[in-house]
N, C-alpha and C positions, 0 to 999 in steps of 0.2 A: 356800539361796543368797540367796533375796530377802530373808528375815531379817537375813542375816549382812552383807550388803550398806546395808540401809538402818540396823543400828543401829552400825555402820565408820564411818558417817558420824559419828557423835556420842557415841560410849563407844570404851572399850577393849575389845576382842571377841578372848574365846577359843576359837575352835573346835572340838569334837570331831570327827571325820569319820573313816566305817571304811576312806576311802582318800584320799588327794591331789588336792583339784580342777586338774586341769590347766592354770586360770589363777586364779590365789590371788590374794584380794582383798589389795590393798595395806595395811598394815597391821593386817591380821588374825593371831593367831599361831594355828598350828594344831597339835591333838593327833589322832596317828593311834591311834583306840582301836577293838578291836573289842568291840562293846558284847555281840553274845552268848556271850564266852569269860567266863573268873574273870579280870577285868581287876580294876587298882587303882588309886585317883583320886590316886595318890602324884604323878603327875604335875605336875597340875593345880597352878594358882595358892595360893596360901598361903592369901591371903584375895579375895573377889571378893563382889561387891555382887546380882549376882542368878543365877541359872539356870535356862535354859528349856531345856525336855527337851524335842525335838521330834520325839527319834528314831522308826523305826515299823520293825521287820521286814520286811526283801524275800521274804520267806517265808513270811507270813501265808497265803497261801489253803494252803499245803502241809501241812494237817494232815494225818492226826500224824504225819507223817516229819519234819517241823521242827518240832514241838511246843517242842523244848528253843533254839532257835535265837528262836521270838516269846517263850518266859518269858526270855530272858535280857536280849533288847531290853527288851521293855514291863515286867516285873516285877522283877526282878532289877539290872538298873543304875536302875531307878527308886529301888528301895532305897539302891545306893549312891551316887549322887546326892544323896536327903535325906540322909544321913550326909554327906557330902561339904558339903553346903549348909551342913550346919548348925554343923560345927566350919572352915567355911571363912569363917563370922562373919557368910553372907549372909540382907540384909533379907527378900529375894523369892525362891520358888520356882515358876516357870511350867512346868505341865503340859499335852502336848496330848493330849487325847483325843479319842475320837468321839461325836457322836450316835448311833451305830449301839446305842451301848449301850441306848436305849430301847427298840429292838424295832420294831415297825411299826405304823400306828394311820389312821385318817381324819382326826384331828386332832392340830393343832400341839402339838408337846411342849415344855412348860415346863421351868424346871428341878429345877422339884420334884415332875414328874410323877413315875410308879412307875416301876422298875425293873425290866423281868421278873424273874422265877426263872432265878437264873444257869445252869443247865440247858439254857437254850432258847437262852442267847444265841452259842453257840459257843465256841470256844477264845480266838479273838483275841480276841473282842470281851469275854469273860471275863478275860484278862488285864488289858484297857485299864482294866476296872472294877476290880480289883484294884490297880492303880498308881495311881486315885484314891484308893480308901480308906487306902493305905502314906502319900499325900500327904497327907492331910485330917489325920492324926495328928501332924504338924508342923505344925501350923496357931497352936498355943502357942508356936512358937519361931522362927515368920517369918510372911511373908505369903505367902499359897499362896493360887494364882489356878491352875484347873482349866480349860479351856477345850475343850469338847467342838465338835468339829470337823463340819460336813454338806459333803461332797460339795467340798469346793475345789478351784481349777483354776487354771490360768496355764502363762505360758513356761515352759517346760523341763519341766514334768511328762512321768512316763513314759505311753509312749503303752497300754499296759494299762489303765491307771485308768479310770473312767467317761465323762468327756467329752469324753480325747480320744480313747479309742477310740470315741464315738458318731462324731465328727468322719472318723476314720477308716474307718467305717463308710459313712456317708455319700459321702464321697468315692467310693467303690469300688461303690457301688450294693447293697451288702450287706444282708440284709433287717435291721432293727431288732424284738426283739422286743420285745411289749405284753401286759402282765396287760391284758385287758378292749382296750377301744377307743383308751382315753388313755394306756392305762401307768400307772406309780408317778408320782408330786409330790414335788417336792424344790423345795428353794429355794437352788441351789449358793452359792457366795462366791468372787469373785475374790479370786486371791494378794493383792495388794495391801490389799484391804480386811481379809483374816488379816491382813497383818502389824502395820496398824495396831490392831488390837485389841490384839495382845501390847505391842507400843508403850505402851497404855493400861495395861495391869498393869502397866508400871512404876513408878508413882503412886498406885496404889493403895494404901488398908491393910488389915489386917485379909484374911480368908478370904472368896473367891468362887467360885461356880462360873458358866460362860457359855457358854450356846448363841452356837456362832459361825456365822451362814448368812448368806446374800441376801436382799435387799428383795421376790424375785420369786418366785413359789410359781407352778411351771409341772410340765406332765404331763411325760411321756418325748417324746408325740406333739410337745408345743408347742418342746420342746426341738430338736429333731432336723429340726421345719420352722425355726425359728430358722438353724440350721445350714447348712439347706437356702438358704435367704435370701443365707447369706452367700458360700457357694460355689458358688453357681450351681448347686445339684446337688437335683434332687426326691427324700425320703429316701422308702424302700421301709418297707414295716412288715411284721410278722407276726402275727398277733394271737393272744393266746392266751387259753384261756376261763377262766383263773383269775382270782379275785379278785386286785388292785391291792393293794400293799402300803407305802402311803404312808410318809416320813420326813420330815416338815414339821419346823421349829424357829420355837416362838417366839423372837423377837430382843428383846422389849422389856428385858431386860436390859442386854442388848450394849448398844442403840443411847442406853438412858438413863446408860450409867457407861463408856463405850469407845468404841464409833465408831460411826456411822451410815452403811453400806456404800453406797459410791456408784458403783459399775462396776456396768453394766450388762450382762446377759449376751452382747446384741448386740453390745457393744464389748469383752467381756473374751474373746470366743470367737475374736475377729483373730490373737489371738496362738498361738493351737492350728492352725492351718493350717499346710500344709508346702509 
């Protein structure tokens, strides 16, 4: 929706969506596609200048009962998509992916860090790698901009996700749990500052791949007193005696060819309260 909303303002926007938003952005035209069926992009526009796939399975953690429900999301319309892109004449192809595909580390991951052994990295997150590399092989016949995602947040996210069920959490006095004393590091990204990223592949040429995070590389604990802060509420913790299993992103990509993320978490966490 934030996507669909701030690029309304200044292109023509076709939307996929697996149902109806209840109040449809004015001038947006909308395709009801369900993307983990054998759907066909016959629909779609003739010809169109870019495509950002930004779809993600509601059924990722459900492995393997929904095994075939995330390859049809993440691998599968990914495929037809590129086809789609590519005999639809378009310059750009924007993919979102995760950071999650690097695995876990005490130090910030590049984008050229390793890759584990797809083995270890799960189903989803095997998938996501697999729709990079189906993407990178079009890379001769448009511009393909890859953008691996850490931890984003904003209005309207569901309340499952990471911060705002910390948020949730907090409120209710819930204990929080902690690898070690601090928890995992992460450096999240407000919605806002994703979407000016994507904004920025569309200028782009040529083949990139992009860590997309935050300027602020904070624990679980610093997170969740952040939270604490802002709603009056002292967060509970749990601790637990395993090793911390960090997901850092170097940004120096990002911030030297896309955007330089300016929300900060104390101001972008206003908007996850209820």
């Amino acid at each position: 929706m934030h996507a669909v909303s701030r690029f309304a303002a200044q292109h023509h926007v076709y939307a996929v969506v697996h149902s109806m938003p209840a109040r449809p952005l004015p001038g947006v035209i909308y395709h009801k596609v369900d993307l983990s069926s054998d759907w066909s992009p016959k629909a779609l526009p003739s010809s169109i200048d870019t495509v950002i796939h930004l779809a993600q399975s509601s059924r990722f953690r459900e492995f393997p009962e929904q095994a075939m429900d995330v390859f049809g999301v993440n691998v599968a319309s990914t495929a037809r998509l590129l086809d789609y892109a590519r005999t639809a004449g378009a310059r750009h192809f924007i993919l979102a992916s995760s950071g999650g595909v690097y695995g876990a580390g005490d130090e910030a991951f590049r984008e050229n860090s390793p890759i584990p052994h797809h083995g270890q990295l799960g189903y989803y997150l095997s998938s996501k790698l697999c729709a990079e590399v189906l993407a990178q092989n079009y890379s001769s016949l448009m511009n393909v901009a890859i953008l691996r995602f850490f931890f984003m947040y904003g209005k309207g996210q569901k309340r499952q996700m990471l911060v705002p069920r910390l948020v949730d959490n907090v409120l209710a006095g819930n204990p929080i749990s902690l690898q070690g004393e601090e928890g995992i590091k992460i450096n999240p990204i407000h919605v806002s500052d994703a979407v000016a990223a994507l904004e920025g592949c569309l200028t782009l040429e040529g083949s990139h791949t992009f860590n997309v995070a935050g300027t602020q590389t904070m624990s679980l604990r610093e997170i969740a007193g952040v939270i604490g802060q802002v709603v009056g509420c002292k967060p509970v913790f749990k601790i637990d005696a395993s090793e911390p299993r960090h997901l850092i992103a170097d940004i120096g990509a990002l911030s030297e060819s896309l955007v330089v993320p300016k929300v900060s978490f104390a101001q972008g966490i206003m908007e996850l309260i209820p």
